[in-house]
N, C-alpha and C positions, 0 to 999 in steps of 0.2 A: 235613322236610329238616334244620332244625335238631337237632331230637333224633338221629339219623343221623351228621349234622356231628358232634353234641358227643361222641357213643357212638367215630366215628374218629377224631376228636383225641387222646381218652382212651385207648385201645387202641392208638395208633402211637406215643405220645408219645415213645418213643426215638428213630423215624423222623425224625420233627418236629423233635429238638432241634437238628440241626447249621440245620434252617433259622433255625427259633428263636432260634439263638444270631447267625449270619449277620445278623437281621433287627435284633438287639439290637445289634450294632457298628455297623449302618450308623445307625439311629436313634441310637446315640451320637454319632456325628461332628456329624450335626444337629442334635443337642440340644446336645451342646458348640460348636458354630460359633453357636448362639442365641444362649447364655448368653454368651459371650465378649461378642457384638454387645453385648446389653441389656447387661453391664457394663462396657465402655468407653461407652456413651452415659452410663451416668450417672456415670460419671466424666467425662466431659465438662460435660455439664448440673447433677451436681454440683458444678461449680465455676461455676455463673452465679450466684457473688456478684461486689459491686462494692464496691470502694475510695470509690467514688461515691456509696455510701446515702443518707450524710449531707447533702451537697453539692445544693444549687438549681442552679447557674449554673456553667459551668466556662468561664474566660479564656483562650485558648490562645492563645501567643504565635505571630505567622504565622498558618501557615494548618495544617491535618494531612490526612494521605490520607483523600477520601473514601470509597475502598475499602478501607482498611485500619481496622479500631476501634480498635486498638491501638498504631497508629503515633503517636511521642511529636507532638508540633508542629514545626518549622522554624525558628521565632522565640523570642524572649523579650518577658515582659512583666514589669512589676514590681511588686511586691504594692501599694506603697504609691500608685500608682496606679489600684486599687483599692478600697482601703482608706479609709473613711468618706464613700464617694457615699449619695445618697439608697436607701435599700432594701436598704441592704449590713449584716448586722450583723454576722459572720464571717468572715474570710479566710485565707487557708493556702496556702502556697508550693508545687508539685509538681513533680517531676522523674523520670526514669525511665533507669535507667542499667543497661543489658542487661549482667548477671554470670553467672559458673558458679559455682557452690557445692560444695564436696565435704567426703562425711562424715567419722565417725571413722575410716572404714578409706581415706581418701586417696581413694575414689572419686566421680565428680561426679555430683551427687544430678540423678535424673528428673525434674523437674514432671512432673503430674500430665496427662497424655492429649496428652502432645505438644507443650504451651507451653513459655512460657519461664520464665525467674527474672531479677528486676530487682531494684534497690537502688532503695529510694524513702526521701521521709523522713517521719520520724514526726511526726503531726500532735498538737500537744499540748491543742489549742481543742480541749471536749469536745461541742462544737458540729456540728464537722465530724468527728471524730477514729472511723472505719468499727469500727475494733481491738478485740474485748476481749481482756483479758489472760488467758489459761488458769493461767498461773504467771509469777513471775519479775516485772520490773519492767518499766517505759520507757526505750528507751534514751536516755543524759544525756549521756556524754563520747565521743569520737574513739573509735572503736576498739570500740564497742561496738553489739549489733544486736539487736532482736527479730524472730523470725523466726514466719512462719509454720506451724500447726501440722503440715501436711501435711513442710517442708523437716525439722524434728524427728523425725518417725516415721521416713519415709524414712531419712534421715540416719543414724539411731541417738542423736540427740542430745538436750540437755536443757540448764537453766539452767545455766551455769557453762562450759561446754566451749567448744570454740576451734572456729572455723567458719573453713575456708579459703576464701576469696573469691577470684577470677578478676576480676580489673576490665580493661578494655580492653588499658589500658598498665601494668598492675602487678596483682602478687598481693598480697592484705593476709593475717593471722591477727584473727579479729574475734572478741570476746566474745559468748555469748551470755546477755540477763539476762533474757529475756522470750520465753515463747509466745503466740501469738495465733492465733485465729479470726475470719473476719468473717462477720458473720451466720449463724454458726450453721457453716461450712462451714471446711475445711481448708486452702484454697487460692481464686484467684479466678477470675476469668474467664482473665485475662491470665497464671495460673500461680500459681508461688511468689514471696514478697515478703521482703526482706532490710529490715528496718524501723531507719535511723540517724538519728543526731542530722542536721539542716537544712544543718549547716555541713559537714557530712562529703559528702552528697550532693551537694551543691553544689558543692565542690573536684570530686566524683568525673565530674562533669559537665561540668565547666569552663566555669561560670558566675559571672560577675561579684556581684558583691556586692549584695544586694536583686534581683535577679531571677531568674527561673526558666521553665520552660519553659510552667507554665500556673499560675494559682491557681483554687481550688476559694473558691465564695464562698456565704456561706448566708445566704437571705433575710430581712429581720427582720419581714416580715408581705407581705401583700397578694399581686398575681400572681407568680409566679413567667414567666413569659413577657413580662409589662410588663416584670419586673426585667433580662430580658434584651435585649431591644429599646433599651431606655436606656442598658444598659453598650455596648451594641453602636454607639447612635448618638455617646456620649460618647467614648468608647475611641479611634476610628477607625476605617482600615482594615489595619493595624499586627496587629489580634490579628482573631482567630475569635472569637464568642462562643455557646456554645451551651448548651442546658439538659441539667444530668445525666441527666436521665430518657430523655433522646437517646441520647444514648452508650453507657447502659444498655440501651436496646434492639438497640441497634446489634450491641453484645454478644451478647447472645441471639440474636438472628439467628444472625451469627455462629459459635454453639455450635452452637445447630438443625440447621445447615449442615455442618459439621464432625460432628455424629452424622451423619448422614445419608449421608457420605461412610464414615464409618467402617462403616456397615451394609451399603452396597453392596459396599463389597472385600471383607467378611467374606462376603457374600452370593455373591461372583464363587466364591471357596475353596470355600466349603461346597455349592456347585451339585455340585462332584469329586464330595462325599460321598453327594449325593442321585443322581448317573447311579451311583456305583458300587454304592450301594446295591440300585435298583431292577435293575440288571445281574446282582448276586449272588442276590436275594431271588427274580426269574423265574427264571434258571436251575436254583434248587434245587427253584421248586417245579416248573418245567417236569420234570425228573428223577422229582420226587415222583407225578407225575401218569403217567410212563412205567411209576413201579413198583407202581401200582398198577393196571393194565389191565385187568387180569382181574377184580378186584373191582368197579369200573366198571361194564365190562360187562357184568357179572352183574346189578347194579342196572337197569341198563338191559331185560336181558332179562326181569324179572322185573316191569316197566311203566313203571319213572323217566323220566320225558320229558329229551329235551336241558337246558330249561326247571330243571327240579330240579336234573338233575345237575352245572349251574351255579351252581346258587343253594349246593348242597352243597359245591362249592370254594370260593366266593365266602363261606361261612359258616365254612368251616375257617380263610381268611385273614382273617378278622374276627378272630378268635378267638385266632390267633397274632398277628396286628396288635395285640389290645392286651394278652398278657401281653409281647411284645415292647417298645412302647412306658413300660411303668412298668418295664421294664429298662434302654429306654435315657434314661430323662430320667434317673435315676440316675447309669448313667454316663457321661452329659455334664457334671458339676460338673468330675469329676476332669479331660477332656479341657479341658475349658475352664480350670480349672490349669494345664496344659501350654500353652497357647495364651498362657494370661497370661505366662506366666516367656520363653517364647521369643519373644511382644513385647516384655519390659522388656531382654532382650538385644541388643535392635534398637535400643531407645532410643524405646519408647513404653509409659510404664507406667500401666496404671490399677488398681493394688494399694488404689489411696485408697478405691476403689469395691467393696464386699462382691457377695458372691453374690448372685444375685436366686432369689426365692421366689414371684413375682407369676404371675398365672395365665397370661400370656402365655408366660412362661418354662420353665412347667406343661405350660399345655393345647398350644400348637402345635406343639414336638415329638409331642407325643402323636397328634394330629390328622394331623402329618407319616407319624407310624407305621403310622397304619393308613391311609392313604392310599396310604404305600409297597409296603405289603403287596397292598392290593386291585387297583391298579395293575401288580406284580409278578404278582397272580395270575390277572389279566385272561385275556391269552393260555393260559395254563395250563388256566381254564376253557372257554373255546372249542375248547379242542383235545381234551377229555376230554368232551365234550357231542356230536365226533363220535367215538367212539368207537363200535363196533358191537355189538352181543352177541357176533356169531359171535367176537368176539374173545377170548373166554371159554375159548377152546378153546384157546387159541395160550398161549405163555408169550414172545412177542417180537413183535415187528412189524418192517416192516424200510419205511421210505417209497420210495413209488410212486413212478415218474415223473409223474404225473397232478398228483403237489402239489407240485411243482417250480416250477411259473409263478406261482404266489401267493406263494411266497418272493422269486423272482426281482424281481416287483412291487413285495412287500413293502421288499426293500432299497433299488430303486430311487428307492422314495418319502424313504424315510432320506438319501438321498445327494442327492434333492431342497432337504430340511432345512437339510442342511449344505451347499448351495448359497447359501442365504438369509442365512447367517452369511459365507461366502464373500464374496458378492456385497457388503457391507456394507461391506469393505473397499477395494471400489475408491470409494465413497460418500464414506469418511472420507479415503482419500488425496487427491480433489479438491475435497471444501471444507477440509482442515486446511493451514494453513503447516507447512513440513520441523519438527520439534520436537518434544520428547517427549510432546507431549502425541497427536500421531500416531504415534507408536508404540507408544503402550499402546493405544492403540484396533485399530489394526488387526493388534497380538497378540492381545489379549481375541477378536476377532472370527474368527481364524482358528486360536485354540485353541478354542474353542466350536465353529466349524467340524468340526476334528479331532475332538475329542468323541464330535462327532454321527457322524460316518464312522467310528468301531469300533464303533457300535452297527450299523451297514449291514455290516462286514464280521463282525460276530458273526451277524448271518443269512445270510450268504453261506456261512460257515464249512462247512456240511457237505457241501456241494460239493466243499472239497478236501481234503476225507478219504480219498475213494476214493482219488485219485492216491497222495497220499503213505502212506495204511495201505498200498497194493502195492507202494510202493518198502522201506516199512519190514518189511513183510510180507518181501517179497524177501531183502533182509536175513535176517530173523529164520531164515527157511529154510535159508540159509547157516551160518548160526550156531549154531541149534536145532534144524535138521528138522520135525520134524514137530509138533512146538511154537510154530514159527514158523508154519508154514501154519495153525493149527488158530486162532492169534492174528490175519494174514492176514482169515479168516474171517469173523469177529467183529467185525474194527474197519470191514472194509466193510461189513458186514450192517446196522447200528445208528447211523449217521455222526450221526444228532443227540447219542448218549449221547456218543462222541468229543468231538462239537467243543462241547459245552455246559463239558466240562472245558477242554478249547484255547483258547474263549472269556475263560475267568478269567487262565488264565495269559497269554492276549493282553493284556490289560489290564494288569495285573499288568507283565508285560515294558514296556510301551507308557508307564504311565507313568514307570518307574525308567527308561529309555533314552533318553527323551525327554528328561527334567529332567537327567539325568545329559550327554546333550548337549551340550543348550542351555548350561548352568553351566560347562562343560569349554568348551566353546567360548568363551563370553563371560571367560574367568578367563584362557584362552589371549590371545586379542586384547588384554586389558588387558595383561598382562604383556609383552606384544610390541610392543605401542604405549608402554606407560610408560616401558619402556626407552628408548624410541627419543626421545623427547621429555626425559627426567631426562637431565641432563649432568651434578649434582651429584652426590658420591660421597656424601651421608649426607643424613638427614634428623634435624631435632629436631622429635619430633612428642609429643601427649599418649597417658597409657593409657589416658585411659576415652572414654565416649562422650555424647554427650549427643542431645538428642532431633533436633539438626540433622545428627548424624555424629558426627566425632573432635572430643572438645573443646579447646577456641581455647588459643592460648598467650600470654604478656605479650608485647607489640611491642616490648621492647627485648630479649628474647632474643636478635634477629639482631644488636645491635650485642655478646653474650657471647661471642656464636657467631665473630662474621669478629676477636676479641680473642687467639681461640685459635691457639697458634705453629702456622704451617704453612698456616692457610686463607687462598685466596685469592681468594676470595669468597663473601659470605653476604648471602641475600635473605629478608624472612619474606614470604610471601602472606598478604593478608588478604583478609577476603571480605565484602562486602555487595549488598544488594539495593535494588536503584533501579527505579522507574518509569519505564517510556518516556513523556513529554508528546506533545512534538512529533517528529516526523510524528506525526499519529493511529494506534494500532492498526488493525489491518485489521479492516473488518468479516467473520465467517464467511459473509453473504449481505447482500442490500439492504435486508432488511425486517429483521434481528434488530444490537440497538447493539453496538457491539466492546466485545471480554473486552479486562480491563485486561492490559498485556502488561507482568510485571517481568525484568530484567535480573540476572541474579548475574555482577557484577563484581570481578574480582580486581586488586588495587594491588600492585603490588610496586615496588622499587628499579630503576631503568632502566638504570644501570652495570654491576650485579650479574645483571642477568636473564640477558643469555646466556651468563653462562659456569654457568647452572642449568640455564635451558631452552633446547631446544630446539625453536620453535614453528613452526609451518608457515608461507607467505607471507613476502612481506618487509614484516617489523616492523618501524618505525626506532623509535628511542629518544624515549618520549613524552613530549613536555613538560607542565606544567601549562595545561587546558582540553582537552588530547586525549585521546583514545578512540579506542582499536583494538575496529572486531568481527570474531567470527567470519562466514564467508561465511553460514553458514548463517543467521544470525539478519539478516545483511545482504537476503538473499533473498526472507525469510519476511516482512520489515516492509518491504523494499523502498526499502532506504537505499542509497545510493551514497559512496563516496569522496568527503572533500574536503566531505560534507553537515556543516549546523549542525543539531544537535539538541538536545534541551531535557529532559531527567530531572528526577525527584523522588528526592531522597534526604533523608538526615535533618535536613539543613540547609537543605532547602527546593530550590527550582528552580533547576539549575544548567545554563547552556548549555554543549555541547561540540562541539568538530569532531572527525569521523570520520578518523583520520589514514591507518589502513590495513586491513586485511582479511587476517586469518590465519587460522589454523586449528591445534587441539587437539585429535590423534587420540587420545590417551588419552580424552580429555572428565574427567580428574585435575586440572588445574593451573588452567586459564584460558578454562573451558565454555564460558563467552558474551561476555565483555566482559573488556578490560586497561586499565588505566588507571596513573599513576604514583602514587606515594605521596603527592605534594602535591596531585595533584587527588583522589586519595582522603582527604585530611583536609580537602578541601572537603565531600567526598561525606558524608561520615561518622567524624567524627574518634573516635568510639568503635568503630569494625569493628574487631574481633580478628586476631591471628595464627592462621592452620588451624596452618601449617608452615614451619619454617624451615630452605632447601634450603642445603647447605654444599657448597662445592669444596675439596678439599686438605685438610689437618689427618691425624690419627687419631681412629677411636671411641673409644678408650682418654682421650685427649685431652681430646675434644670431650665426654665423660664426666663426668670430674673437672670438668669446667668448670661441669655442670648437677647436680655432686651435692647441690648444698644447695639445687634447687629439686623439691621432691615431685611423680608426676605428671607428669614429663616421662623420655624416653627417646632416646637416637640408636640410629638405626635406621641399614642400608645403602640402596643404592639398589630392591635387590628388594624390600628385607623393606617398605619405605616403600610403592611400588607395590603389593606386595599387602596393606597397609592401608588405603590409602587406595582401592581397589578394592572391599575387603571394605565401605567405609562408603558408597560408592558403589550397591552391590545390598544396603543392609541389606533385610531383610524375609525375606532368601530362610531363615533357620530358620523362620519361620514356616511357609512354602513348605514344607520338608522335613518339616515337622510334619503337612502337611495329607497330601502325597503317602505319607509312610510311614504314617500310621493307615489311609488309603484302600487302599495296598498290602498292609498285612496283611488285609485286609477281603477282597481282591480272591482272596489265596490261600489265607484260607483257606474261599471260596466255591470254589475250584476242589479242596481238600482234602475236604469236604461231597461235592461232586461225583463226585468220584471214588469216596468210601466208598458212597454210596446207589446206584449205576452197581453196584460188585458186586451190595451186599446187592439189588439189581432180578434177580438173574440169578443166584441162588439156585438154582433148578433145574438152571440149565447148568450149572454146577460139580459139583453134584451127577451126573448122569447122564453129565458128562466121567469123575468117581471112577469111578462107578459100571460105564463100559466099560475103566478099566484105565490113565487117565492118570496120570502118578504126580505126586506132591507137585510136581517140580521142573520139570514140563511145566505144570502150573496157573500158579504163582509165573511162569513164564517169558512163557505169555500175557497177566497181568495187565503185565508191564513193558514184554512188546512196545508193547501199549498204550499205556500211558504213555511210550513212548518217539518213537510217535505225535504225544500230547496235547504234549509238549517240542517237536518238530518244528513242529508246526501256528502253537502257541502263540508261539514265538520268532520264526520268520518272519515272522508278520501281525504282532505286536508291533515287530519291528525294522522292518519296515517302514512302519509309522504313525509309528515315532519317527521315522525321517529323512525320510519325506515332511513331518510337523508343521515339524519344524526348517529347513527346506527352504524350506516356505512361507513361516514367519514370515521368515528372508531376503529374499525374493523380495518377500511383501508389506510389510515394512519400508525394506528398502533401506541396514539397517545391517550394517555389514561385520561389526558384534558378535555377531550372529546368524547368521553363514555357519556350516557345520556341520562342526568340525573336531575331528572325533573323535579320541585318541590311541588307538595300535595295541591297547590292551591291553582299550579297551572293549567292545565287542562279544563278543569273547572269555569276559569276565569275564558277561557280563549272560547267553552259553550257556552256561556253567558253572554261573550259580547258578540259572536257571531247570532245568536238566536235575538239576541239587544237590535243588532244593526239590520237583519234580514225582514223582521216585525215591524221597522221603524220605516224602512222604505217602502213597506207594502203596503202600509197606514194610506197615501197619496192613492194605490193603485184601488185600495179597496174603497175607497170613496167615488172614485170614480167608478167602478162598476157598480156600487152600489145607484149612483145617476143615472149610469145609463140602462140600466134595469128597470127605473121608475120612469125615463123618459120615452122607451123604443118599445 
């Protein structure tokens, strides 16, 4: 059977290529959705160096989040407090001051896999000091930085050049005189590091004189764990005191964690690539198994047991399986290219991290490949193992009602499937509180759902071929006569060759209609809510992006802004992130501890706020120690009005009272939390400006006013809302990225489809010529057809779109997901589906029109 296999591989190979090729796209998407994975891990895990190497003992002033590695301290402590106890021989001031950085072209440089960039200072003790220098010096005077090497490449930058800094409340221009790596790596755990003289970070910190937020202290002999024990009992309970090699782990964790998260979402996307794969790769060979029957047969009649005649497709897909596979690990570099650049668009770049070559990255697309293939070609061989001899004789078959009830079964069981994922949904809405973290769960769950339900209605499909090949037959008789009927014919005689084409194009339709929906809906809502909620006629917001969104602007912008003649009021929003203490988190059950629950709170100006925003509830004007929630986070933790509550921000545990309960239908302005500007510089007196909302003035105006600050822009009220929308759903290029490689994949498994459907039926066209049908009656039945495969294909397609869209409403329960198509969609999506299905059957219908005139 093998020698057999290898003799009809070789002798079809033209037949073979459209699967071939089909099999090589879909095995790229999964080789590139790998390689993406494996290169943002170890751009992740490439950065598990530490600041920390040097360092025994680290002093933290307060106390610091134990779920956060990277959150600075709350207190201060002061070196010299430190500084010459028993077992100390080293110490070194630390501080950590959250900045944006942008390069020579004005834009603000990425850290490396989604971190951040800090200003810290340079440690001159060569004892503690992590740094080496690649080029360039230490920085000595104000105004001066070495920077990390990863902030340089990115950047475009080098020794000498001018580095714009973002600091909380002010923009600097800083020198740069120095590159640095630590250990060996570009970047750290905690990101990119802006490396300044002690007294500069200090100011930028706003810390008193001799103290700091932690000191780094190196042991001068003996334990390192006695040494910490002693500063711990000597110190107080004033500082933290823990061992770097803690923290350092803590870190790695941390990253391990964060790969792990980044494999799974890659792994949610690239599932598209593996259903649409294995969807493409059976239907073609399903096709290929139909055009071959005769010869089948004829094995069959000549002794091949079912037995062989399986193990013979099962050999043919081995075979395609792996010249397909070293096709497509090939072209997954390039996809995984694409992947990279429409991450760093979103504001997650791992460009620091090269191509991977490891055999994981090798073998399991590969392994993927032929697995796809054998999988695909599963059914194919069971349906060509009953094949009959007698069938030898026939040049078509036309299915029984007798195998009707096994299909019927068969889908049932699929729709079973996609019950399972269904069902998971109502799982997650009664252990999850209202929050986004339930709604991506029970989207995930009920697009997997959907998924699985085009595969159930890709086997129902030829079921309603009859109806509609006799409606469009009807038609065609109308139109053609006797071209129509003769098409008619055909398309009922054959319904699996129909709907294996209708199938792709379902797909195809299903997911452009769907995404195109969902996006148009959710892009709707936002612009109809942001209106509704923005009172202010402009915004000053920045042009780039960084890895949190839109990046932050100086906090005195808003006093440039309400300077300008004509404004009559200007508020910045600033944003940070606090932990709920008290009340406890909810647990998700009795037996599992509660997830740490953070808050993003927005401060703004309390005089200025309503003539910006318009919030839902009644807000009153909050004083310092209050806090406004929204209901929904009031619900979900189970706070009331009037409650004391108790947060962690960067300044350590701050109590507040809940003053009132509003609501933000954009989910743009003030998502979960409001607070004022004074109890926001309790909270965090370095939180940035996102935006700064203007009433009254001119753009023109408000213009001149920010032209000599780089990086910033006034926007109108729309153009602002669909910015700040746009950084609300980043990710979705990625999205478009995955749906349109998987869309072409999809059509041109239905192009495949369509071309081996003629060349199967080779005879007929022949013996059509051959009684006298002319060219333009051939041409006419191949379009009937496809005009069919457009019908079938668009219906079940638009149909799985707005059920999918539908559900995800229904099982979310956000209004952003209600499905509000404009008029011209649907329209457009029959247009380019009946565009694209006429276009490819241009090739098939020439060709039958040939071989009509030549057989």
């Amino acid at each position: 059977m093998w020698l057999i296999a290898r003799r009809s591989f070789a002798e079809s190979w033209t037949r073979l290529a459209a699967t071939l090729l089909a099999a090589v796209f879909s095995i790229g998407l999964i080789a590139g959705a790998l390689q993406f994975t494996l290169r943002a891990q170890e751009a992740v895990s490439g950065s598990d160096a530490s600041e920390y190497s040097r360092a025994d003992v680290l002093v933290q002033g307060g106390s610091a989040d134990p779920d956060d590695p990277y959150s600075p301290p709350d207190g201060r402590v002061a070196a010299a407090a430190v500084a010459g106890r028993p077992g100390v021989a080293a110490v070194a001031g630390d501080a950590t001051v959250p900045v944006t950085a942008s390069g020579a072209d004005g834009k603000p440089i990425l850290p490396p896999a989604g971190a951040g960039t800090s200003l810290r200072p340079w440690t001159s003790d060569g004892r503690l000091n992590p740094y080496h220098l690649e080029s360039g010096r230490a920085p000595a005077a104000d105004g001066e930085v070495a920077v990390t090497r990863h902030v340089a490449r990115a950047g475009g930058l080098g020794v000498g050049d001018t580095l714009k800094v973002l600091l909380p409340r002010q923009s600097r221009d800083m020198r740069i005189v120095g590159v640095v790596t630590v250990q060996g790596h570009s970047a750290v755990a905690s990101g990119d590091l802006l490396l300044a003289p002690p007294g500069t970070v200090a100011q930028a910190a706003g810390l008193p004189a001799g103290t700091w937020q932690s000191v780094w202290v190196k042991a001068s002999g003996g334990s390192v764990p006695a040494l910490r024990a002693a500063l711990a009992r000597d110190l107080g309970k004033d500082v933290t005191v823990r061992t770097a090699a803690e923290v350092r782990r803590a870190q790695s964790a941390d990253l391990q964690g964060a790969g792990a998260s980044i494999g799974g979402a890659i792994g949610m996307l690239s599932s598209v690539a593996v259903f649409v794969g294995l969807f493409v790769v059976a239907n073609t060979f399903g096709t290929l198994v139909r055009q071959r029957t005769r010869r089948l047969a004829l094995l069959s009649a000549i002794g091949a047991t079912p037995r062989q005649i399986r193990r013979l497709i099962r050999f043919e897909a081995l075979a395609l399986g792996a010249v397909a596979s070293a096709g497509g690990v090939a072209l997954g570099y390039p996809v995984s290219a694409l992947l990279t650049h429409l991450f760093a668009n979103d504001g997650f770049d791992i460009s620091a991290a090269d191509a991977q070559y490891g055999w994981i990255a090798l073998a399991v697309p590969a392994a993927a490949g032929v697995l796809v293939t054998q999988l695909a070609a599963r059914r194919a061989a069971k349906r060509a193992a009953k094949i009959s001899p007698m069938q030898a004789l026939r040049d078509a078959s036309t299915e029984t009602a007798g195998r009707r009830w096994p299909r019927l079964l068969g889908a049932l069981a699929v729709f079973a499937c996609a019950w399972i994922f269904f069902g998971g949904v109502f799982g997650i809405r009664y252990e999850e509180p209202p929050g986004p973290e339930r709604t991506a769960g029970t989207s995930v769950m009920t697009l997997m759902g959907c998924m699985t339900t085009v595969a159930a209605l890709a086997v129902l499909a030829p079921f309603f071929v009859g109806p509609l090949g006799g409606l469009v037959g009807r038609v065609g008789m109308a139109v053609s006569g006797e071209a129509g009927r003769l098409a008619r014919a055909t398309i009922t005689r054959s319904p699996r060759r129909v709907s294996s084409a209708a199938s792709s194009l379902m797909l195809g339709v299903a997911l452009v209609a769907s995404t195109a929906l969902i996006v148009l809906s959710v892009g709707a809502r936002f612009n109809e809510a942001g209106r509704e909620v923005m009172r202010a006629d402009h915004a000053v917001t920045a042009t780039g992006m960084t890895s949190d969104g839109q990046a932050p602007l100086p906090r005195d912008a808003a006093r440039k802004a309400a300077a300008v003649p004509g404004v009559s009021a200007a508020a910045a929003l600033t944003m940070s992130e606090v932990k709920l203490v008290s009340p406890p988190p909810r647990r998700p059950s009795p037996e599992e501890a509660p997830e740490p629950f953070y808050l993003a709170v927005t401060g703004a100006d309390q005089n200025a706020l309503p003539s910006v925003l318009k919030l839902g509830g009644r807000l009153p004007r909050l004083g310092d120690g209050q806090i406004a929630l929204t209901s929904t986070v009031m619900k979900g933790q189970r706070i009331k009005k009037g409650q004391r509550i108790v947060v962690r921000g960067a300044r350590g545990r701050i109590a507040l009272t809940v003053a009132a309960a509003y609501h933000d239908p954009s989910h743009l302005f003030a998502d979960q939390a409001l607070v004022s500007d004074a109890t926001m510089d309790r909270l965090d007196p370095t939180a940035a400006a996102q935006v700064v909302l203007v009433r009254g003035g001119t753009e023109q105006a408000l213009s001149r006013a920010f032209a000599d600050a780089p990086g910033l822009k006034v926007v109108d009220r729309a153009g602002y809302v669909k910015a700040a929308a746009d950084a609300m759903t980043k990710g979705m290029s990625v999205i478009y990225g995955f749906i349109g490689m998987a869309l072409v994949l999809a059509l041109f498994g239905m192009a495949t489809t369509v071309s081996m459907s003629v060349a199967e039926r080779t005879r007929e066209f022949g013996l059509l010529g051959a009684v006298g049908a002319t060219t333009d009656q051939i041409r006419s039945i191949v379009r009937w057809e496809a005009a069919t495969v457009v019908l079938l294909g668009t219906l079940l397609g638009l149909g799985t779109a707005l059920a999918t869209a539908s559900l995800l409403h229904v099982a979310t329960g956000s209004s952003y997901l209600a499905p509000n198509a404009p008029w011209w969609l649907f329209p457009a999506v029959i247009t380019g589906a009946a565009a694209v299905t006429f276009a490819v059957s241009a090739l098939p219908a020439k060709r039958a029109v040939a071989i009509a005139s030549t057989r």
